[in-house]
SERONU-785434 format. One record per atom (N, C-alpha, C): x, y, z. Coordinates in steps of 0.02 Angstrom, whole numbers, padded with zeros to 5 digits, always signed. Example, Ala and Ser with C-alpha at 12.3 -4.5 7.8 and 13.67 -1.06 7.14 Angstrom:
residues 2
+00660-00284+00390/+00615-00225+00390/+00660-00165+00390/+00642-00112+00354/+00684-00053+00357/+00645+00002+00394/
END
This chain:
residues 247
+00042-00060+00000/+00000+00000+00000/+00044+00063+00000/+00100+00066+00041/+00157+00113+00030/+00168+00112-00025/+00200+00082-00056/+00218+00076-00131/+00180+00113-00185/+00103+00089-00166/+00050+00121-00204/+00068+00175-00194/+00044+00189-00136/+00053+00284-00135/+00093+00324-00150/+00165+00284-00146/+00226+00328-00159/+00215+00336-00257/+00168+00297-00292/+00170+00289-00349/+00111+00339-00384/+00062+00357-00347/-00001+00372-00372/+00037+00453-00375/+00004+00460-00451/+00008+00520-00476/-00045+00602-00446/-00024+00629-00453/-00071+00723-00438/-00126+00680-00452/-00145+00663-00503/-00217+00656-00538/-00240+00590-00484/-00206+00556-00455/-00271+00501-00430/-00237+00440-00455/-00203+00433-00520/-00198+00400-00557/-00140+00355-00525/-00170+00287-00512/-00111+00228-00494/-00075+00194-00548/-00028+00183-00552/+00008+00136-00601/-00007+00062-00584/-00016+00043-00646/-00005-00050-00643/+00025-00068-00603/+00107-00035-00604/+00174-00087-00588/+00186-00002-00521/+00187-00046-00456/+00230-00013-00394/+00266-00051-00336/+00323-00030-00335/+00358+00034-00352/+00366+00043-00432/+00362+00099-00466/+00354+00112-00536/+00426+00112-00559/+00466+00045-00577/+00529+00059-00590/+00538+00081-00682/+00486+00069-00686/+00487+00075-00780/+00416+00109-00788/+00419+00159-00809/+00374+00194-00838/+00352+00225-00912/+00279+00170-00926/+00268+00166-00985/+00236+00216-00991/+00247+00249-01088/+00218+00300-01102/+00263+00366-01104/+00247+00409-01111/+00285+00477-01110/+00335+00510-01064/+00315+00481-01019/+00343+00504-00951/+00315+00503-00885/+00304+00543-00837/+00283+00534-00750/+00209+00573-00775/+00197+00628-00803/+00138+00636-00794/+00071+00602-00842/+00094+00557-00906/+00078+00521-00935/+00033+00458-00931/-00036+00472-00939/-00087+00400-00918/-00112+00379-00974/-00095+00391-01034/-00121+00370-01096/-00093+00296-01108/-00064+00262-01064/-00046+00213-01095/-00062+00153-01068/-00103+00096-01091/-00135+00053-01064/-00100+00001-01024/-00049-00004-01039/+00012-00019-00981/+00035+00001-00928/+00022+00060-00924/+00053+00102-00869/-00017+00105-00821/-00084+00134-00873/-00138+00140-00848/-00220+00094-00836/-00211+00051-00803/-00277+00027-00842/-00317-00016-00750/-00396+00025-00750/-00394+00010-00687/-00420-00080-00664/-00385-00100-00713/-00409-00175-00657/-00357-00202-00629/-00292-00163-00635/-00214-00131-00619/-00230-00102-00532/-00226-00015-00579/-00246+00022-00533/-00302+00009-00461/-00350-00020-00454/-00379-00028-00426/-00348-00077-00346/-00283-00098-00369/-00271-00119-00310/-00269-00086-00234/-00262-00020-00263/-00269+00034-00222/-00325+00009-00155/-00361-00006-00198/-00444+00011-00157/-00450-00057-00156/-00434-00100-00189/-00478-00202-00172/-00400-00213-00112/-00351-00209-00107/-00326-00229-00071/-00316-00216+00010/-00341-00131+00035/-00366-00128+00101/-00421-00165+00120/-00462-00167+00058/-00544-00181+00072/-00509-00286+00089/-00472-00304+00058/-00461-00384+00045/-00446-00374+00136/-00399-00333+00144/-00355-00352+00213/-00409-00351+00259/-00451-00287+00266/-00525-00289+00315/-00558-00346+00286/-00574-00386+00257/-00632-00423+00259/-00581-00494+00288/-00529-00503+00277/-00488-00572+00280/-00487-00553+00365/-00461-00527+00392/-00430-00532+00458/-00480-00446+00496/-00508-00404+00454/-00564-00369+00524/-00494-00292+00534/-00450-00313+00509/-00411-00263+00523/-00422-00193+00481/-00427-00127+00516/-00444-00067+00468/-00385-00022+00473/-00330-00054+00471/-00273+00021+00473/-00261+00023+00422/-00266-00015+00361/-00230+00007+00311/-00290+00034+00263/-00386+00023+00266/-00415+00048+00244/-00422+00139+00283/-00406+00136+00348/-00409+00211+00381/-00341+00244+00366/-00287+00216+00340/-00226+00250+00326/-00206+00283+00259/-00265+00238+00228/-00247+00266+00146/-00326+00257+00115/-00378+00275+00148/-00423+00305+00140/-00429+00370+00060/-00385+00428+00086/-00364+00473+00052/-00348+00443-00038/-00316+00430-00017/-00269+00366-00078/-00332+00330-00136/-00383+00285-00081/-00437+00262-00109/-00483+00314-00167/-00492+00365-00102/-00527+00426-00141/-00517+00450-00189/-00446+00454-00177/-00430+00505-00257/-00435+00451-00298/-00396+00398-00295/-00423+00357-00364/-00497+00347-00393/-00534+00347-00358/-00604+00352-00382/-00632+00397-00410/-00603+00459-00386/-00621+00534-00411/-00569+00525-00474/-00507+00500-00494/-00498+00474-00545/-00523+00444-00610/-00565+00402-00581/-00595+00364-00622/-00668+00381-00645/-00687+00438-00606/-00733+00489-00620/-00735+00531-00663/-00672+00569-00668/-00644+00601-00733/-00640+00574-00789/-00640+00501-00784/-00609+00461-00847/-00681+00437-00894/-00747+00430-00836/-00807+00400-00870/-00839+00446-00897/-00881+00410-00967/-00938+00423-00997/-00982+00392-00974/-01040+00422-00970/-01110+00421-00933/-01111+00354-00908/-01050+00354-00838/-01036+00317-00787/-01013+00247-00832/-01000+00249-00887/-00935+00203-00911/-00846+00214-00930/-00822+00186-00914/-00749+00198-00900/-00733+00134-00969/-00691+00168-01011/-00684+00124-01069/-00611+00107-01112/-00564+00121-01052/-00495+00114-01059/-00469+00055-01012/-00398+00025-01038/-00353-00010-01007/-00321-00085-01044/-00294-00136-01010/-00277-00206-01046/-00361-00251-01013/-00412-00227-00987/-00471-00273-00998/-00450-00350-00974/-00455-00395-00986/-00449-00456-00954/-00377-00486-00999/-00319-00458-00952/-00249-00481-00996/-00258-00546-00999/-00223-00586-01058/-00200-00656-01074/-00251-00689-01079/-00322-00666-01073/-00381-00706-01099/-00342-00757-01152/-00401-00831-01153/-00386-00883-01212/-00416-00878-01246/-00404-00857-01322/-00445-00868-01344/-00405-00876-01440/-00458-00862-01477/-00402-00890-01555/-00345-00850-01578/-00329-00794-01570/-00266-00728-01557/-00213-00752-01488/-00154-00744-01509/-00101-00748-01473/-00132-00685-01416/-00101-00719-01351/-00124-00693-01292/-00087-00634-01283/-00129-00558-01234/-00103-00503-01224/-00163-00463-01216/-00180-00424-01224/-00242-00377-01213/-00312-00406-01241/-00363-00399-01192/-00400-00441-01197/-00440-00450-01261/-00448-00506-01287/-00486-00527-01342/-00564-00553-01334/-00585-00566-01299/-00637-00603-01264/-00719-00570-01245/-00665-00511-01202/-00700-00492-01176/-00698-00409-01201/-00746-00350-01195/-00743-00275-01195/-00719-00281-01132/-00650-00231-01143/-00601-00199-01110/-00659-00145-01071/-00729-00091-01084/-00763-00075-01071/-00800-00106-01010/-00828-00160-01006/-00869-00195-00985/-00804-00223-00890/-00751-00235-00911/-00712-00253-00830/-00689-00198-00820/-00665-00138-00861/-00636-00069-00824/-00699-00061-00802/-00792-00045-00810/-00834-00010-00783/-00868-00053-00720/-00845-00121-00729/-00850-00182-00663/-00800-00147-00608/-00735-00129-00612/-00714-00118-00574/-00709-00049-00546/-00737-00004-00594/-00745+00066-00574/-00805+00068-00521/-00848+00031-00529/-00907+00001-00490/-00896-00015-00420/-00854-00063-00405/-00819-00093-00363/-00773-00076-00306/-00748-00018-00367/-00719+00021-00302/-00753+00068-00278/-00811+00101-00306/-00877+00153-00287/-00895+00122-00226/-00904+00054-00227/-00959+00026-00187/-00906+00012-00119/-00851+00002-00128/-00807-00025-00093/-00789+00043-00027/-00768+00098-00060/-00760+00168-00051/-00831+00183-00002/-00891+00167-00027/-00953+00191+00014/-00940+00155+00080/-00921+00069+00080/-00932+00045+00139/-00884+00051+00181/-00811+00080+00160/-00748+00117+00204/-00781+00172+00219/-00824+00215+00188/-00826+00291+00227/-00893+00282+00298/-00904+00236+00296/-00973+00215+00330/-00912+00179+00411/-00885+00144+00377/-00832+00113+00432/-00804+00167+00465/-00788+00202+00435/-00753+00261+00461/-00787+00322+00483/-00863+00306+00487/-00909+00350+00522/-00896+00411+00471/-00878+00409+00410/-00920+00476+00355/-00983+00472+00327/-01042+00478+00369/-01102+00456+00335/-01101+00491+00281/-01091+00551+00259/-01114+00583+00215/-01088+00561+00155/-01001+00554+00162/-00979+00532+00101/-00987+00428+00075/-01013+00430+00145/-01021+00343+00111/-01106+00352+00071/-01159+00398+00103/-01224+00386+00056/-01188+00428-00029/-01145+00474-00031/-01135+00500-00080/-01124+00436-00152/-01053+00397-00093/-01007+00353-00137/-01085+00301-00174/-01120+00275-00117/-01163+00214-00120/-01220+00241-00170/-01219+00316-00179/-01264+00343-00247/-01248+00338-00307/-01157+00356-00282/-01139+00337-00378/-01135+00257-00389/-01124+00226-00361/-01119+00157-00360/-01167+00138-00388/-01226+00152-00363/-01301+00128-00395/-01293+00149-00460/-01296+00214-00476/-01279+00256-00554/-01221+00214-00599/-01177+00183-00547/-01134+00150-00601/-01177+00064-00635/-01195+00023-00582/-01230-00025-00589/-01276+00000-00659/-01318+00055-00651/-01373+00050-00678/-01358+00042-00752/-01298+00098-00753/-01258+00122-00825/-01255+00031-00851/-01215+00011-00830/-01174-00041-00846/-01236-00102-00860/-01286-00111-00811/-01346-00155-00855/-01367-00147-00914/-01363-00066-00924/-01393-00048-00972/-01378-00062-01037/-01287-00033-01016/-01248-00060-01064/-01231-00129-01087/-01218-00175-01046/-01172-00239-01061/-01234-00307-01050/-01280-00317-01010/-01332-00366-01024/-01389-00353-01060/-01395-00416-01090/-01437-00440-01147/-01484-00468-01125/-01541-00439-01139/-01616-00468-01083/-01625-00540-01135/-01622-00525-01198/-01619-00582-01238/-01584-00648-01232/-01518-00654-01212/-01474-00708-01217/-01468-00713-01143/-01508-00674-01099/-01485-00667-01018/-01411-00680-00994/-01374-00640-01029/-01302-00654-01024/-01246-00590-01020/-01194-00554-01010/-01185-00524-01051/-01132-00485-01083/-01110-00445-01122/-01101-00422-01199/-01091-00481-01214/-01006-00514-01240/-00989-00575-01273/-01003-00614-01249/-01032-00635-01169/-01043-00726-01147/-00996-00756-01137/-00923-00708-01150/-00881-00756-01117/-00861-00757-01052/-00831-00800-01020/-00837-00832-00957/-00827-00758-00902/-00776-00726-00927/-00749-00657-00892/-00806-00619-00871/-00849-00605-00951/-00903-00554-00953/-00944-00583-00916/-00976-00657-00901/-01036-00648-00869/-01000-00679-00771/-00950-00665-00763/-00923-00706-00705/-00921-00639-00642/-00889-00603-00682/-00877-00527-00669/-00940-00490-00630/-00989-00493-00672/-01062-00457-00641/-01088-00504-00585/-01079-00537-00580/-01092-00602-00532/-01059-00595-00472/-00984-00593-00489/-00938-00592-00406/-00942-00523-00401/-00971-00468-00415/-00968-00403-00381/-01010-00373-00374/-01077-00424-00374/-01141-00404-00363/-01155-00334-00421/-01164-00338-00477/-01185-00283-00540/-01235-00326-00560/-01237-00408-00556/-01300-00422-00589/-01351-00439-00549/-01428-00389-00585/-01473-00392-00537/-01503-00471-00518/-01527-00474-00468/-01553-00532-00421/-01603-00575-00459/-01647-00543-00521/-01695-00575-00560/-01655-00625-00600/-01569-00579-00626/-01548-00645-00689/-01495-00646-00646/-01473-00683-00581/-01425-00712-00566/-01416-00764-00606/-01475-00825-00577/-01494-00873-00607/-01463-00883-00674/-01513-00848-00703/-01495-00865-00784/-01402-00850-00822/-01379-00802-00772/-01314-00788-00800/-01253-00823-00775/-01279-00850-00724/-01237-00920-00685/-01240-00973-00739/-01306-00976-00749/-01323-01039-00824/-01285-01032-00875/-01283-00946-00874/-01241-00981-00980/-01186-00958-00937/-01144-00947-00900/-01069-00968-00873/-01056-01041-00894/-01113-01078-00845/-01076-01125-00835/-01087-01182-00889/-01157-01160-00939/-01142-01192-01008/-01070-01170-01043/-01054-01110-01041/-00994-01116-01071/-00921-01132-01066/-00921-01140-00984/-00867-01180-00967/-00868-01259-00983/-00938-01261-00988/-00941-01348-00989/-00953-01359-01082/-00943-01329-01129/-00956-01318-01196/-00898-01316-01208/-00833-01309-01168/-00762-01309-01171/-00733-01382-01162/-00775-01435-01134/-00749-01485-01100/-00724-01455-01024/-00735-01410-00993/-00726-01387-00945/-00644-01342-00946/-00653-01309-01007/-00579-01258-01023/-00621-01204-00992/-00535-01155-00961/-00566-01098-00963/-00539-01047-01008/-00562-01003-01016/-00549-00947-01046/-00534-00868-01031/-00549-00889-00965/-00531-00820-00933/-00465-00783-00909/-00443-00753-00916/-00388-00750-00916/-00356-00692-00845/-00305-00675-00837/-00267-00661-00770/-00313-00610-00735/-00376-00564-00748/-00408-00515-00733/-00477-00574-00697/-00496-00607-00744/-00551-00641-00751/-00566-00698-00693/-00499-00753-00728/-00510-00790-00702/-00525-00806-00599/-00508-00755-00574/-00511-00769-00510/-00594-00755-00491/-00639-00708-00536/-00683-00694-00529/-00718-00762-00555/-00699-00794-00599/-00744-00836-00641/-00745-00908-00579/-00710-00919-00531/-00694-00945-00456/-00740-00931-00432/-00729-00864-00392/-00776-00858-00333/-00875-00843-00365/-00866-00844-00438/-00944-00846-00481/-00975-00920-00449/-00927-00943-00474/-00949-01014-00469/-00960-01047-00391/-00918-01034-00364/-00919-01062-00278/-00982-01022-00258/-00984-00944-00265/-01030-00930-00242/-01088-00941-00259/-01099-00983-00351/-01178-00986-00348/-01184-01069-00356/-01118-01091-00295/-01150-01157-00282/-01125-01199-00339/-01080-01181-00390/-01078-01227-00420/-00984-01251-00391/-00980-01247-00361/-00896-01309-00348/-00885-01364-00393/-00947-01413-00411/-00935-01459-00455/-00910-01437-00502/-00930-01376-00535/-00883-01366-00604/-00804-01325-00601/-00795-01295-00528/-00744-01294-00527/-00679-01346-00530/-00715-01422-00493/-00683-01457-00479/-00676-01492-00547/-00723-01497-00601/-00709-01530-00660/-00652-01494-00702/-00650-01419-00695/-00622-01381-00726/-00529-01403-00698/-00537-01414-00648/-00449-01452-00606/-00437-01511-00604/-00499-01560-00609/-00477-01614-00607/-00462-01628-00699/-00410-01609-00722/-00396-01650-00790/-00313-01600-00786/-00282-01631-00849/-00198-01618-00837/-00208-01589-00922/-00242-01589-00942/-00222-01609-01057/-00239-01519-01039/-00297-01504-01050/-00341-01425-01073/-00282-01361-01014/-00288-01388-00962/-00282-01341-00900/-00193-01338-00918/-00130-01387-00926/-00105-01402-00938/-00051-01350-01010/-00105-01369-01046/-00092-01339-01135/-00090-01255-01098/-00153-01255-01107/-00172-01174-01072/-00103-01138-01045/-00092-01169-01007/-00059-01120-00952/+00026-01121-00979/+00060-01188-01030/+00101-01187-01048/+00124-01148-01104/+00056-01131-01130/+00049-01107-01191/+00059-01027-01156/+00041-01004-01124/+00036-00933-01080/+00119-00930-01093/+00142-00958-01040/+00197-00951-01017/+00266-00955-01073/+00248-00986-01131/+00284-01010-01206/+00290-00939-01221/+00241-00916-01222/+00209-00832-01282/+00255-00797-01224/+00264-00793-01154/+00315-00751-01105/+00362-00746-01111/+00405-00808-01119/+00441-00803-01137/+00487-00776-01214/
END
């Protein structure tokens, strides 16, 4: 969290990589570059006090860099259209038929405005902890405004799924509570048809995949996590194949 801070720019703006020993793009005041800038990066700022309070109850590092949280959000405020945020690398190393690197899979749109969301909502329930009523009903207003944007935008009342259906896009609205309570159901369904339309591959890639986890545990499905690990060939290829293109 030091690190972060010593890294975050005037503007709010966190870098991917801290301590920032390489800085992509133009230079220090420079956020145009989806490497340097992109918040499912940035956002560690704000998911990682919030991770430490929920794991162990501890609030010094959400009451110590509070400040820190804020400005990034007011960041990411500056950055949206009518409460969509439509920059960054989106779900890096996704699998899919393109050599792996910026996401293919999924709209880069659709997980930057998941997580601009996320940290709104995240931000409301630190300022509430921290006895700011005013600024936690503020945060918990845009939050709603972001949700609403983002239904509007990215699910398909038609395919109850949504934009592309792939595992990222519908896993995402699921573990961060954006999808409303009527199509949980149904968007858990075509997840987990399409993990299982894989032979149980996944496709989600380093942004995604941890969400496309706790989708599943949380709506009860473990069995398909466990089909998805129990095999050596798909899971195997995948990940060697990642690591081939890294090198």
């Amino acid at each position: 969290m030091n690190d972060m801070h010593d890294s975050q720019l005037a503007t709010g703006m966190v870098p991917s990589t801290a301590p920032e020993y390489t800085i992509f793009g133009k230079g220090r005041d420079d956020d145009s570059s989806a490497f340097r800038n992109s918040p499912e990066w940035g956002s560690a700022i704000v998911l990682v006090p919030w991770q430490q309070y929920e794991f162990t109850g501890d609030m010094e590092a959400l009451r110590g860099h509070y400040e820190d949280m804020r400005r990034y959000v007011a960041y990411l405020d500056t950055k949206a259209s009518f409460n969509i945020v439509g920059f960054g690398l989106g779900d890096w190393y996704d699998i899919g038929p393109k050599p792996p690197g910026v996401t293919q899979l999924t709209p880069k749109e659709l997980t930057a405005t998941a997580f601009y969301f996320y940290d709104t909502w995240i931000l409301s329930q630190t300022a509430k902890l921290l006895g700011k009523d005013a600024e936690a009903k503020q945060f918990a207003g845009k939050a709603d405004e972001i949700r609403a944007a983002f239904n509007a935008k990215f699910f398909d009342r038609t395919k109850r799924s949504y934009a592309t259906g792939s595992q990222c896009a519908n896993a995402i609205p699921l573990a961060m509570n954006l999808c409303e309570e009527p199509n949980r159901a149904a968007v858990l369904d075509a997840l987990v048809r399409d993990v299982q339309s894989r032979s149980n591959a996944i496709t989600a890639g380093d942004v995604g995949y941890r969400y496309l986890l706790r989708a599943l545990a949380e709506g009860g499905r473990s069995d398909v996590i466990f089909a998805m690990n129990n095999q050596s060939d798909k899971r195997a290829t995948a990940i060697s194949s990642r690591w081939a293109r890294r090198a």
